[in-house]
C-alpha atoms as one frame of an Amber mdcrd trajectory, in Angstrom:
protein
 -29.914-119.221  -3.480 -27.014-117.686  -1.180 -27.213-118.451   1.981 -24.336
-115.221   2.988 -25.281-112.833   5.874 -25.854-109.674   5.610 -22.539-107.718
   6.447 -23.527-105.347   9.819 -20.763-102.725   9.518 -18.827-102.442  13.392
 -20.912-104.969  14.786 -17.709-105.957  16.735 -18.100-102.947  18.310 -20.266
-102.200  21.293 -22.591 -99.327  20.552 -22.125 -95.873  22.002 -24.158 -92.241
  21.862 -23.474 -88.465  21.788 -23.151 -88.976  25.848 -20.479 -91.178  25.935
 -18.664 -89.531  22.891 -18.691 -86.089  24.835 -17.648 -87.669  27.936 -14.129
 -88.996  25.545 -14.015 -85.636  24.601 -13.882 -83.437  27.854 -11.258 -86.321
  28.877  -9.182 -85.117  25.588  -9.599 -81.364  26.201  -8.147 -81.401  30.190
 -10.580 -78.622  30.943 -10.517 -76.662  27.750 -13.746 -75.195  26.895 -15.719
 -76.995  24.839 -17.334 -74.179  22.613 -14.404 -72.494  21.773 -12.036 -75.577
  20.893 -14.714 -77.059  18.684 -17.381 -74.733  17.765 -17.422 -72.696  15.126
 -19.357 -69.829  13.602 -20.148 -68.995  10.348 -20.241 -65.328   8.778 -23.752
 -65.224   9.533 -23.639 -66.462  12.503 -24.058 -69.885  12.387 -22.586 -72.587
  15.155 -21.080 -75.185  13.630 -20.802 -78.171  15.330 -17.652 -80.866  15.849
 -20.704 -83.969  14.968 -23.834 -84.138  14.427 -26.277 -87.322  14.028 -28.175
 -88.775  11.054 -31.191 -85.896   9.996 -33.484 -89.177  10.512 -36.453 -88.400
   8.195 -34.988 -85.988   5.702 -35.958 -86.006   2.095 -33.292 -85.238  -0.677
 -34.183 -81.619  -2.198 -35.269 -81.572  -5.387 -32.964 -80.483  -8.243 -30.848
 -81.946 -10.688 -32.267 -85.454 -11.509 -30.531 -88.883 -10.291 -27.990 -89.880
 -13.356 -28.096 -86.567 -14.700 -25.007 -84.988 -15.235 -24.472 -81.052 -14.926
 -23.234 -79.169 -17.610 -19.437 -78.960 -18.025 -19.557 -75.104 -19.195 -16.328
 -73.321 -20.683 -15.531 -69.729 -20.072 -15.315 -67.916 -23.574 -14.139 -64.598
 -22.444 -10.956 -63.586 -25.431 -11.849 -60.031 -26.401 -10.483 -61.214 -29.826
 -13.410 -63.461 -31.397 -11.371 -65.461 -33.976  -9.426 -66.314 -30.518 -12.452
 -66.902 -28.732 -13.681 -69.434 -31.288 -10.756 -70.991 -31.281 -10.734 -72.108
 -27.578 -14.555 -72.705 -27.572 -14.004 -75.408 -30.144 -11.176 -76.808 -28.412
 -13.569 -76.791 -25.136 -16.474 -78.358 -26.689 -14.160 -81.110 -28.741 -12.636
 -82.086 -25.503 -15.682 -82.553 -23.170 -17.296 -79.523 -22.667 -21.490 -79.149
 -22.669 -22.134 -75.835 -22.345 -20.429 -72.290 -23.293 -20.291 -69.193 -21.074
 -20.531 -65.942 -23.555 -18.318 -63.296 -20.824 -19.086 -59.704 -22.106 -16.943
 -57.255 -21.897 -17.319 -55.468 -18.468 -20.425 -58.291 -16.728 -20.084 -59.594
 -13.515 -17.728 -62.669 -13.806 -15.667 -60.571 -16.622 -12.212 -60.213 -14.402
 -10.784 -57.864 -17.097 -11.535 -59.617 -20.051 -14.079 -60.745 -22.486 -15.771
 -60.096 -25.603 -17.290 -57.226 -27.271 -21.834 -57.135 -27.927 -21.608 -56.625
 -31.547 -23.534 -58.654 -33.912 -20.319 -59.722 -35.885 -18.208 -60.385 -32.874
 -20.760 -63.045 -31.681 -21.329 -64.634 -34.835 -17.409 -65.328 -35.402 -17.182
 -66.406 -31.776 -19.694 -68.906 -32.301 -19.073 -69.731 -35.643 -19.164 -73.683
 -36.911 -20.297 -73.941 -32.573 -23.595 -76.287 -33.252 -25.653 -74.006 -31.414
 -29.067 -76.557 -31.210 -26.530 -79.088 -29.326 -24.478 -76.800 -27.184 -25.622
 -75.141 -24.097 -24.585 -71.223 -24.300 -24.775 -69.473 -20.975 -24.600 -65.505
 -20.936 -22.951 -62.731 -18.729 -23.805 -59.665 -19.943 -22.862 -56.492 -19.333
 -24.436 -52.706 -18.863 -22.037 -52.029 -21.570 -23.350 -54.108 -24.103 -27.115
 -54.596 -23.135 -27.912 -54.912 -26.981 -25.928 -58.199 -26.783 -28.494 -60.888
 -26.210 -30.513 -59.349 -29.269 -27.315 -59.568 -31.259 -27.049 -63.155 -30.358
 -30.647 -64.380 -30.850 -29.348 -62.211 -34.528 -26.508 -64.296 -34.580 -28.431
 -68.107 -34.166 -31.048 -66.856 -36.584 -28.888 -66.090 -38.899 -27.340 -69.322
 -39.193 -30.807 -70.264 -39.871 -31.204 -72.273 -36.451 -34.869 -72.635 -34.941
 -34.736 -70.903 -31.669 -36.381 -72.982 -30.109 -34.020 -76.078 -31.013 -31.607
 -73.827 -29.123 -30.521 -74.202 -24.952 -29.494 -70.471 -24.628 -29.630 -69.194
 -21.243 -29.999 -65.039 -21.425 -28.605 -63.848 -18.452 -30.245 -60.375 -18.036
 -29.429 -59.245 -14.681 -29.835 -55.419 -14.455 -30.645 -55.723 -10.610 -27.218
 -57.103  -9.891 -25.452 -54.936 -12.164 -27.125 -51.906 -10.315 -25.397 -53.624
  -7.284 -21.797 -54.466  -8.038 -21.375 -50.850 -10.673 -22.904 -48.897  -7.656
 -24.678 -47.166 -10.399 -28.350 -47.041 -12.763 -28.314 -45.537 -15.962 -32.261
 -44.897 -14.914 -35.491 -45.764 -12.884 -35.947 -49.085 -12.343 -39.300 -48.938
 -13.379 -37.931 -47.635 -17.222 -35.282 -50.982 -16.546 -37.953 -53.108 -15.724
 -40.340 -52.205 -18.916 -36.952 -52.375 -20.861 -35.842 -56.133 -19.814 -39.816
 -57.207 -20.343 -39.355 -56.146 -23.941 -36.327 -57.879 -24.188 -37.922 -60.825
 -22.748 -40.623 -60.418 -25.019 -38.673 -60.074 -28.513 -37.171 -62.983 -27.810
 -39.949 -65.224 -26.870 -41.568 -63.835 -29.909 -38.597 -65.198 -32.130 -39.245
 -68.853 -30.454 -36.215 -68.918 -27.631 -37.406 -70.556 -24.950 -35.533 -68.653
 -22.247 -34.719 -68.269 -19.318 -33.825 -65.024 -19.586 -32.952 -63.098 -16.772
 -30.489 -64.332 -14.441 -30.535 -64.256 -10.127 -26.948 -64.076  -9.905 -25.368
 -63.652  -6.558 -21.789 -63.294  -7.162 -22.038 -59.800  -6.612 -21.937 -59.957
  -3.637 -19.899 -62.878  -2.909 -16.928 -61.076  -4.868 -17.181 -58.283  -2.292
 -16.864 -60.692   0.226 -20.278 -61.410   1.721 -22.045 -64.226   3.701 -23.466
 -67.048   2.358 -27.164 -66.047   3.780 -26.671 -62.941   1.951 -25.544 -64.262
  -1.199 -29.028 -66.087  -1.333 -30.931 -62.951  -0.007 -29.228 -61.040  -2.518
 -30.617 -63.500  -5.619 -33.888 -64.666  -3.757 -34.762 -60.537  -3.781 -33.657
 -60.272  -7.603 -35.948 -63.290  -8.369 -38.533 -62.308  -7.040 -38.363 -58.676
  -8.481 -38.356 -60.199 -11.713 -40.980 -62.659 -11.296 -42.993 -59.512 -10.479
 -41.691 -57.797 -13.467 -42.881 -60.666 -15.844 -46.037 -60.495 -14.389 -47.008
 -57.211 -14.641 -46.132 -57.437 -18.252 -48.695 -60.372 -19.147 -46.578 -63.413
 -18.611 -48.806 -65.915 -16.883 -46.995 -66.561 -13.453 -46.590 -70.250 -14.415
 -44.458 -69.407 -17.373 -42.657 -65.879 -15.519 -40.909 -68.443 -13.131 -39.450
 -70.223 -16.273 -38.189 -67.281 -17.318 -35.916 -66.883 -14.253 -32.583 -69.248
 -13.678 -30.045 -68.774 -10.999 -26.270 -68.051 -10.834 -24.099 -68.524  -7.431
 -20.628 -68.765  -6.460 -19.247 -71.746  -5.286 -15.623 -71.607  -3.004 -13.508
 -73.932  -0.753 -16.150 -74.052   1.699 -16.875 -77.419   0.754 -20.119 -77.850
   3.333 -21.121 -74.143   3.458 -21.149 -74.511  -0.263 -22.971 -77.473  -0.036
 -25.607 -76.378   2.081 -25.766 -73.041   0.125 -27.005 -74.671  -3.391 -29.784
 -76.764  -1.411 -30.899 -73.969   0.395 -31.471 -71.665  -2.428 -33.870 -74.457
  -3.802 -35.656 -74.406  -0.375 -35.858 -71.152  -0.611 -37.561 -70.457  -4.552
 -39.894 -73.666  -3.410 -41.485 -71.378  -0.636 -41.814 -68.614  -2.931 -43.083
 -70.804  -5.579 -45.609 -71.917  -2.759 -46.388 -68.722  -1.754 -47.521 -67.742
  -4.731 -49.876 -70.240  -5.369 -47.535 -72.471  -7.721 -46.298 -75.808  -7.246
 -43.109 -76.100  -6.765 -41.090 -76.742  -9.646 -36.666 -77.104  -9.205 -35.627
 -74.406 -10.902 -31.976 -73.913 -13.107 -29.491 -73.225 -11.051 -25.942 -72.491
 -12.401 -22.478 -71.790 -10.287 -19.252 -70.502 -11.473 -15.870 -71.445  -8.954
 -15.534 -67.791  -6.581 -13.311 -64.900  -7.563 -12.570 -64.504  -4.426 -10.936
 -67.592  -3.116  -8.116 -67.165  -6.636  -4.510 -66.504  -5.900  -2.403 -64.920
  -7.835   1.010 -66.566  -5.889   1.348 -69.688  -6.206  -1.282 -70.248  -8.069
  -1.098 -74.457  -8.306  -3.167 -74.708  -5.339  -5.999 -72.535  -6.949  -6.785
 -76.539  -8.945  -7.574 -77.518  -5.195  -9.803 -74.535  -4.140 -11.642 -74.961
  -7.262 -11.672 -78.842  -7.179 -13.488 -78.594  -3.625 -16.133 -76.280  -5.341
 -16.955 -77.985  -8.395 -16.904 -81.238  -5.711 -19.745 -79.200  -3.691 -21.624
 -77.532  -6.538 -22.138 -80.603  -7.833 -22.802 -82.833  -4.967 -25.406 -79.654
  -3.942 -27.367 -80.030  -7.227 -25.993 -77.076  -9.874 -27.303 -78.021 -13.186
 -24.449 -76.142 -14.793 -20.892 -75.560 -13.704 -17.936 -72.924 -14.765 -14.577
 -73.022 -13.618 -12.528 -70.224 -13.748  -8.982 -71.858 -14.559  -6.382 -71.946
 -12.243  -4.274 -68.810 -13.282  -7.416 -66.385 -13.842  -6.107 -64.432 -11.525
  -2.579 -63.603 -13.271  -4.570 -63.278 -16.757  -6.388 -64.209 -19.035  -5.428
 -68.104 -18.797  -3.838 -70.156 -21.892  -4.733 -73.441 -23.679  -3.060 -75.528
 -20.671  -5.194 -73.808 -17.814  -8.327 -73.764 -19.746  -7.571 -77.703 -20.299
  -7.404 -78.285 -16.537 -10.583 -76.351 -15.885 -12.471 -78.658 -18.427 -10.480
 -81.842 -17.029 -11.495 -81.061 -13.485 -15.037 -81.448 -14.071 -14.725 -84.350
 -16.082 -12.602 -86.326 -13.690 -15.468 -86.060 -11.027 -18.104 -86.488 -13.355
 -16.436 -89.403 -15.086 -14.200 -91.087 -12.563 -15.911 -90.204  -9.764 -19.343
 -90.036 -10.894 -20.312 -87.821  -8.433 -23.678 -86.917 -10.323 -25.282 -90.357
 -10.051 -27.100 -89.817  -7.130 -29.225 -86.832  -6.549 -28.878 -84.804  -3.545
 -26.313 -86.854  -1.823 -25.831 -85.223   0.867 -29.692 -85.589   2.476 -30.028
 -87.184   5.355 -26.443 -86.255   6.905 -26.895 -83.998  10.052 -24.301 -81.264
   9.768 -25.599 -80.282   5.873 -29.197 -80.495   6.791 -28.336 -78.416  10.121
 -26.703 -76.068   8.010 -29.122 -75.948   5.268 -31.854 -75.315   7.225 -30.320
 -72.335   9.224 -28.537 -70.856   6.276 -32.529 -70.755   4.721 -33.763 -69.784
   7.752 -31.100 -66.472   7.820 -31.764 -66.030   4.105 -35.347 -65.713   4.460
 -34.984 -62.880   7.289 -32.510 -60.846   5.046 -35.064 -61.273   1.995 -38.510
 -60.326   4.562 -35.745 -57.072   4.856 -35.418 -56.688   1.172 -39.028 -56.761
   0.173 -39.561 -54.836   3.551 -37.673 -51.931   1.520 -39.522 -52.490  -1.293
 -38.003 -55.110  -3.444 -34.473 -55.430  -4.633 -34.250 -52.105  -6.498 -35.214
 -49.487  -3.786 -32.922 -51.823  -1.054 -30.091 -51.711  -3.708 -30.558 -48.143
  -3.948 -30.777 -47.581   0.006 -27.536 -49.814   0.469 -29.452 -52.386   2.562
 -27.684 -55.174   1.360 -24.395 -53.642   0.654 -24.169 -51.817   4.101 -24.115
 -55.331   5.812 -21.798 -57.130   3.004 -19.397 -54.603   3.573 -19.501 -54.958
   7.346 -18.863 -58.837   6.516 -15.867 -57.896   4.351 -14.271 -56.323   7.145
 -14.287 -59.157   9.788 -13.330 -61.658   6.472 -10.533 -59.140   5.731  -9.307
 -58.699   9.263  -9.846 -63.031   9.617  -7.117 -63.259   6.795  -5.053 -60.226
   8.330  -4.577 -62.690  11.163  -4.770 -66.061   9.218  -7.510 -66.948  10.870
  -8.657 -67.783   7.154  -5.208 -68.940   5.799  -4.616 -68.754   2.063  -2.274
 -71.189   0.936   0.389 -70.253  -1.226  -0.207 -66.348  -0.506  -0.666 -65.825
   3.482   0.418 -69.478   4.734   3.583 -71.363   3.077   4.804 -68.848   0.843
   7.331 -70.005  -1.944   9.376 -66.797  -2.551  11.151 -68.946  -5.461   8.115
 -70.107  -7.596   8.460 -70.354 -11.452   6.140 -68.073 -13.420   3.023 -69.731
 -14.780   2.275 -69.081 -18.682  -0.618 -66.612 -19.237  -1.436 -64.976 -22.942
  -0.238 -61.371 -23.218  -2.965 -60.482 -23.872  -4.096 -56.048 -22.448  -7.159
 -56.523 -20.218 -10.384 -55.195 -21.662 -10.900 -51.151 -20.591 -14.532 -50.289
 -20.392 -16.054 -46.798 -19.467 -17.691 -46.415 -16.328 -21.212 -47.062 -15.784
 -22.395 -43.230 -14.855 -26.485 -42.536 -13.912 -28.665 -40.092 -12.455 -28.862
 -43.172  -9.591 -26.142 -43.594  -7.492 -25.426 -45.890  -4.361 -22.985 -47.850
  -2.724 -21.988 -50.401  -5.079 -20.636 -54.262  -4.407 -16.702 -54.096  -5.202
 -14.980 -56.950  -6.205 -12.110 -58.100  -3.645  -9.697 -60.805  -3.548  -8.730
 -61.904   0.052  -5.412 -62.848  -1.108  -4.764 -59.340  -2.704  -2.777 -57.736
   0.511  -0.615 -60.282   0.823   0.452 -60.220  -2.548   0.361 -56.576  -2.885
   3.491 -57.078  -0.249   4.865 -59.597  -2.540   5.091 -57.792  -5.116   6.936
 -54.595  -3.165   9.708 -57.354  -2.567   9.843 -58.754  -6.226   9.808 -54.621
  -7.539  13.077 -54.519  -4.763  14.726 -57.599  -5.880  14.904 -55.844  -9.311
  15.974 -52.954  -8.151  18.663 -53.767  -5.978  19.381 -57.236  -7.218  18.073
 -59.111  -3.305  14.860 -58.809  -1.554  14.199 -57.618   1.771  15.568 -59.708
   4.087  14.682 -60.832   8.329  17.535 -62.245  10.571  16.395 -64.834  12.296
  18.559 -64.850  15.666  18.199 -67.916  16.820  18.605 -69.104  20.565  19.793
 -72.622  21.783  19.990 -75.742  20.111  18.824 -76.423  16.960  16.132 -78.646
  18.432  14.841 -75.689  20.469  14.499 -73.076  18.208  13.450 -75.286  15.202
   9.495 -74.984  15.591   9.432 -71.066  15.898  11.929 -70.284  13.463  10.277
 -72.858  10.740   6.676 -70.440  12.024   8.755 -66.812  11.427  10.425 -68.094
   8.386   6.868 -68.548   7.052   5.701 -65.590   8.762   8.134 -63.447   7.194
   7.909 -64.611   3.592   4.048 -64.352   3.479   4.881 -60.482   2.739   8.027
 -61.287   0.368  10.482 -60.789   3.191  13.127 -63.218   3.035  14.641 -65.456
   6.186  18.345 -65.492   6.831  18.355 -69.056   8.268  21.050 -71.010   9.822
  21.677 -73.753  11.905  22.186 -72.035  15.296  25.470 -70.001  16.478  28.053
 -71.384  18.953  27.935 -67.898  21.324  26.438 -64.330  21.066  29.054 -63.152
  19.651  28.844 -65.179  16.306  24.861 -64.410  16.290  25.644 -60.413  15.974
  28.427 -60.722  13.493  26.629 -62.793  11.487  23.478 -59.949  12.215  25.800
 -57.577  10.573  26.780 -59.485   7.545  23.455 -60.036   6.537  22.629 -56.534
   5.608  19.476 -56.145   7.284  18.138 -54.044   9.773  15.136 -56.438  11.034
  16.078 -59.617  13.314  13.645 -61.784  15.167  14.795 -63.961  18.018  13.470
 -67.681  17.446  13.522 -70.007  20.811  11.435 -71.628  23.333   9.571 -70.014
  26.195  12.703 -71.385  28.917  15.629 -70.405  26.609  13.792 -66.890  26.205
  13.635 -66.271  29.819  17.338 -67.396  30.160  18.863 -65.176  26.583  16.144
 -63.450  25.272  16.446 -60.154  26.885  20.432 -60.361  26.819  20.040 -60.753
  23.398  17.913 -57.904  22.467  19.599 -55.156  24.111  22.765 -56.665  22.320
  20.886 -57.108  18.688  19.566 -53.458  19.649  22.778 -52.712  20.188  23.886
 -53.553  16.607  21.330 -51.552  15.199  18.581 -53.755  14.739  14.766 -53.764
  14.994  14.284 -56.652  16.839  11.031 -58.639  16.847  10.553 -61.947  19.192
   8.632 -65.609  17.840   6.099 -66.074  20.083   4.072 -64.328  22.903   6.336
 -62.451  25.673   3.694 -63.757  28.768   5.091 -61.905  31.679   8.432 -61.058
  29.782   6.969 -58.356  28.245   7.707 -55.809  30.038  11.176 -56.725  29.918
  11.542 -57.679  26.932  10.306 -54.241  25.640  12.474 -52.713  27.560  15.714
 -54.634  26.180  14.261 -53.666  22.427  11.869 -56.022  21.375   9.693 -53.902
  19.135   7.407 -56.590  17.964   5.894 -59.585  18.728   5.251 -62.548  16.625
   2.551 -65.165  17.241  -0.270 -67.300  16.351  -3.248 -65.093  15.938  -1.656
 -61.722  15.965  -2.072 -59.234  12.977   0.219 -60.686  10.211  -0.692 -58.342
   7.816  -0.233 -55.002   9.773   3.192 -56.781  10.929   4.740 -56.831   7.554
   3.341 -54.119   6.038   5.373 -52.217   8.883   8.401 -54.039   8.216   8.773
 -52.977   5.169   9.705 -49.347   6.766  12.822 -50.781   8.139  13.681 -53.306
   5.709  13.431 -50.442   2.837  10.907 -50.564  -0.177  10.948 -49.495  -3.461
C-alpha cells in the first residue's frame, strides 16, 4: 500500500481572501477607479467582474452526456450538387459526423447553397449513408418544399426513416425575422408547418423538426440575452403550435431542437449555451413536464468573419468551437476560415473539419460534461444572462408570442439599438478586429476561394411586412475602406498614402508613430515611415516628395510642446492636412491654430477619421 501524501496544491503559501486581494489591487491602481479599470459590461448590461470565487454548491447543467462527443457537422452549401457531393464525401471520409444541407437563400446561407428540388438533394446526398450520418437542415422561404423533397430523397433510396438522424430545421418564425417579411398569417404558417410536421412523422422520421434558431439576430448584431429571447419565444410558439394540432406535449417538445451562434466571446459564449438549457428547463417545468436536455446545435458567428486577413478568422472560430463545446452543443458547424471572401475550397473546408477534431481528439474537451460548473464568473454570468433572457421573453409572450412581437418589431427595435453601440464600439476599437481594424497587413497574399457566382434568390415579398433582422459584419467598414485603397492602387499604380512627420529621436517618436502607422492602414492608407529627420527642413522636403497631401506629426507629449506647433504651421505651410498622434491636452487650442486638423488617439473615432481622409488623400 503507498504510503505518499496527498499533494495540497500552494500549501507553501499562506492563505489569503477577496480582502486582501483588493487591498494589492488599489495599491496597483495609485487611485484609479476601480470600476472603470476592471469592470466591464456586457451588451445587456451585465458587470463583469476582474475575479470571482468558486459558485460553492453548483450543479453541472444538464446537456450533452459525460464522454459524449458532439457532432463534427460539415457545411454542404455548393449550389452545384455533383460539387456538393463531392465535398460532403470528402467531409464525412475525413472525420466528419454530421452534414449541414444550406438552402439556397436560409439563414446561415452567406450567398451560397443548394437548390430544394427533389433531384438536387438526391445527387447531393448520393452514396452519403444516410442511417449513419447526421444531416442537419437550413432551409429557406424559397424552397419550403425542401424537407419533403428530402424525406423523398431517403425514401427513395429505400432507407427506413426512422433508421435516419435527420434534423428538419423548419424555422418560419425566424425567417419572418431576418427577411423582414411573411408570405401570410401566421396562423395559415402555423397549420402549414404542423402538416409538415405531420407528413413526416407519418413516413416514420423521428424529427425534430422545427428549429429555434437565433442567429438571426446575432448576424444583425444583437445581445446575447436577446439571442436566447429571440429562440426561447420561437420555441415556445412552436411548442404551442404542436399542441394545438394533437401532438401530446410530451412528444411536441421533441419535436423542437435549437440552433445558436457561437463567437470569440469565449465566456459569454460559454455562459450563453448553459443558459439556454436553464432556460427550456423552466419552460419544460412550467408546463407541467419534466425536464428533459433538449438538442442544441451552434454554427461559428457570421459576424465575427473577416474578409482581410482572413488567417486569424481559424482563431475566432477556434475560441467558439472551444466554448460551444465546453458549454454543451450537441452539434457543431464551422464556417471555414475564408467564408467571408467566398464560397471556401477543399483546403478551408479541411481546416474547419480539423479544428473540431483537434479539440475533440487531442484535447478531448468533450469528456467531461459541463465543465465549466462550479467556476464563479460562468455561473455569475449564466445566471444573469437567464435572468435578462427571461425578462425579454415575459416581453415577447407579453405581445403575444413570437409572431405578433416579430411583426410589431419588439425584438428587432432593441437589436438594432444594440447594433449601433456594437458598431460605434468597433468605430472606436473599443471591439478591435484583428487583421481588419487593429494590425492591418496592407501586403497580404490572396487566399484561394472557388470562382464560383453567389446564389441570386428573389426577394421574399408578403402582404406582412416589418422591420426585418439584417445581416452585418462588424468588420465590413473597415474593409469597405480597404478596398477604396486596393480599387486606387489599380488605378494609379500606389495607394493612398499618410506622412508621418516625425519629431525627435527615434526613441521618442517610436511608440506613436508604430500606433498611426497602424491607425492609418486600418482604412488602406499607407505610412511613409522613416527613421527621423536631422532638422525641419529635411522633414518638409521629404513631405513634398512623398506625394501626399495628409501628414501626421508622431512625438511625445514634451517634444510636442517644444516642435509641434512650429511644425504644423510649417507642414501647413507646404500644403498639408496635418493631423497630430495623440491627444493635444491644453495644446489644443494652439495647436489648431498652427493647422492641426485632426487628432489621433486611443479611443477616438477611427472609422469617421479615415473615412474623411480619404477626401484629401483622393479616392477612386
Amino acid at each position: 500500500m503507498s504510503t505518499a501524501k496527498p499533494l495540497a496544491l500552494a500549501a507553501e503559501f499562506p492563505p489569503t481572501d477577496a480582502a486582501e486581494w483588493r487591498k494589492l489591487v488599489d495599491v496597483a491602481l495609485k487611485g484609479a477607479d476601480f470600476d472603470k479599470r476592471l469592470v466591464t459590461r456586457t451588451y445587456d448590461g451585465l458587470r463583469v467582474e476582474p475575479l470571482y470565487p468558486r459558485a460553492a454548491g453548483a450543479h453541472a447543467v444538464p446537456g450533452r452526456a459525460a464522454g459524449e462527443p458532439w457532432q463534427v457537422v460539415q457545411r454542404v452549401d455548393h449550389p452545384d450538387a455533383v460539387e456538393a457531393n463531392n465535398q460532403a464525401l470528402t467531409d464525412l471520409e475525413n472525420g466528419a459526423t454530421g452534414l449541414s444541407l444550406i438552402f439556397a437563400g436560409s439563414i446561415g446561407a452567406y450567398g451560397y447553397g443548394l437548390g430544394g428540388s427533389e433531384s438536387t438533394i438526391a445527387r447531393a446526398l448520393q452514396d452519403v449513408w444516410l442511417d449513419a450520418v447526421a444531416i442537419e437542415t437550413d432551409f429557406s422561404a424559397q424552397e419550403k418544399e425542401a424537407g419533403l423533397n428530402l424525406a423523398k430523397a431517403v425514401k427513395a433510396r429505400g432507407i427506413d426513416p426512422a433508421a435516419t438522424q435527420i434534423r428538419f430545421a423548419h424555422d418560419p418564425l425566424g425567417l419572418m425575422a431576418r427577411n423582414g417579411a411573411a408570405p401570410r398569417p401566421w396562423a395559415e404558417t402555423a397549420k402549414m408547418l404542423a402538416g409538415f410536421a405531420a407528413d413526416l412523422a407519418g413516413q416514420g422520421f423521428k424529427g425534430p423538426f422545427a428549429v429555434a434558431d437565433g442567429r438571426a439576430v446575432h448576424a444583425a448584431g444583437g445581445s446575447e440575452a436577446q439571442e436566447l429571447a429571440f429562440a426561447l419565444g420561437n420555441a415556445v410558439t412552436y411548442l404551442r403550435m404542436f399542441v394545438d394540432s394533437g401532438v401530446p406535449l410530451d412528444r411536441a417538445r421533441e419535436l423542437i431542437f435549437f440552433r445558436l451562434a457561437a463567437d470569440a466571446d469565449e465566456f459569454m459564449t460559454i455562459a450563453k449555451f448553459r443558459a439556454l438549457r436553464k432556460l427550456w428547463a423552466r419552460v419544460e417545468e412550467a408546463s407541467g413536464l419534466t425536464a428533459k436536455p433538449a438538442f442544441v446545435s451552434a454554427e461559428t458567428a457570421w459576424r465575427m468573419m473577416t474578409q482581410r486577413d482572413p488567417y486569424v478568422n481559424m482563431l475566432r472560430t477556434t475560441i467558439a468551437i472551444t466554448a460551444a463545446g465546453v458549454g454543451g452543443a450537441d452539434a457543431i458547424t464551422v464556417l471555414p476560415f475564408t467564408q467571408a471572401r467566398g464560397l471556401p475550397d477543399a483546403f478551408a473546408r479541411r481546416v474547419a473539419r480539423n479544428q473540431q477534431l483537434i479539440l475533440l481528439e487531442e484535447s478531448n474537451l468533450y469528456r467531461v460534461a459541463d465543465p465549466a460548473a462550479g467556476a464563479g464568473g460562468i455561473e455569475t454570468l449564466t445566471t444573469q444572462l437567464a435572468q435578462t433572457a427571461w425578462s425579454l421573453f415575459q416581453e415577447i409572450e407579453k405581445a403575444g408570442g413570437a409572431a405578433d412581437a416579430i411583426a410589431q418589431g419588439v425584438i428587432q427595435k432593441k437589436v438594432v439599438d444594440t447594433r449601433k453601440t456594437r458598431e460605434a464600439n468597433v468605430a472606436r476599437r473599443k471591439d478591435p478586429l484583428t487583421g481588419a481594424s487593429e494590425f492591418p497587413n496592407l501586403g497580404e497574399a490572396e487566399v484561394k476561394v472557388l470562382g464560383v457566382p453567389r446564389v441570386n434568390v428573389a426577394p421574399i415579398t408578403g402582404a406582412i411586412t416589418f422591420d426585418a433582422l439584417a445581416a452585418m459584419r462588424l468588420a465590413a467598414p473597415f474593409e469597405a475602406l480597404r478596398d477604396k485603397s486596393d480599387a486606387l492602387a489599380r488605378k494609379t499604380g500606389s495607394r493612398p498614402k499618410v506622412f508621418l512627420a516625425t519629431l525627435g529621436k527615434l526613441s521618442e517618436f517610436t511608440a506613436r508613430a508604430t500606433f498611426a502607422r497602424n491607425f492609418y492602414e486600418a482604412g488602406g492608407i499607407e505610412a511613409v515611415v522613416t527613421d527621423g529627420f536631422k532638422d525641419r527642413a529635411e522633414m518638409l522636403a521629404a513631405f513634398k516628395a512623398s506625394g501626399t497631401k495628409l501628414a501626421c506629426l508622431c512625438s511625445t507629449d514634451k517634444v510636442y510642446e517644444a516642435e509641434a506647433i512650429d511644425a504644423a504651421k510649417e507642414l501647413a505651410a507646404a500644403g498639408a492636412t496635418v493631423h497630430l498622434a495623440g491627444r493635444p491636452g491644453e495644446l489644443e487650442a494652439a495647436l489648431k491654430a498652427a493647422g492641426v486638423n485632426t487628432f489621433v488617439y486611443v479611443g477616438c473615432d477611427v472609422l469617421s477619421t479615415l473615412t474623411a481622409a480619404y477626401d484629401i488623400v483622393g479616392a477612386p
